[in-house]
C-alpha positions in Angstrom: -7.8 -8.7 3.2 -5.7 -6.6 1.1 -6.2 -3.3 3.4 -5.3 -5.3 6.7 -1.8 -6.3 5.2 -1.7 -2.5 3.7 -2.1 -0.9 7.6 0.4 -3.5 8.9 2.9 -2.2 6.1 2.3 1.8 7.0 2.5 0.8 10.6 6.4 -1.4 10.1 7.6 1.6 8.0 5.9 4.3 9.1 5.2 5.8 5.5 2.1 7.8 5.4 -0.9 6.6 3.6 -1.1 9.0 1.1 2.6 8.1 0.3 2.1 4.5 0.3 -0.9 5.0 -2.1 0.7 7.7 -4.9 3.8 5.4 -5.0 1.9 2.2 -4.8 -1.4 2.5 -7.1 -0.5 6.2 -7.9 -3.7 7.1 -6.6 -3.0 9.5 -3.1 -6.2 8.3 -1.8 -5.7 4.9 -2.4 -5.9 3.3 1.3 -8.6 6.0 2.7 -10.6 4.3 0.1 -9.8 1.0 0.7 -11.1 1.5 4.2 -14.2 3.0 2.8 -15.0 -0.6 1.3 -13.4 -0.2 -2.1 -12.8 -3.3 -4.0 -9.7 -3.4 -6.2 -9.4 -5.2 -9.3 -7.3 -8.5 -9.0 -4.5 -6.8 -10.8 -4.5 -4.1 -8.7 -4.0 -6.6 -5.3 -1.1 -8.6 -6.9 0.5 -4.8 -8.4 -0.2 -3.3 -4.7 1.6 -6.6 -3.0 4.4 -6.8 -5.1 5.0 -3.2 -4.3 5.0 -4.0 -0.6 7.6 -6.7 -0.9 10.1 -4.8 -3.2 9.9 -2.1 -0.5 10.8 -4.4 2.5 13.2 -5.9 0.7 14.8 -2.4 -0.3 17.3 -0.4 1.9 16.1 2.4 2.6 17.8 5.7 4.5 15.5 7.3 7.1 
């Protein structure tokens, strides 16, 4: 499921989840409704996952 690999991403980083969803979907309550039981659209899952992997594989300065 799309949110389970979402909450392991906030937890590696430790980016908020409001972050994660305005820079992600652009939607600040993105994952609080994903663990309400929203469904994305397909396009939103391969948009949300590619977003994920460009971030790991980004330096970033904390």
């Amino acid at each position: 499921m799309l949110i389970t690999r979402i909450e392991r991403f906030l937890r590696e980083t430790g980016m908020p989840w409001t972050k994660f969803g305005r820079l992600a979907a652009h939607d600040p309550r993105f994952v609080q409704d994903l663990r309400n039981g929203r469904t994305p659209r397909f396009a939103t899952e391969r948009r949300i996952e590619h977003f994920m992997n460009i971030y790991r594989e980004t330096p970033h300065v904390q």
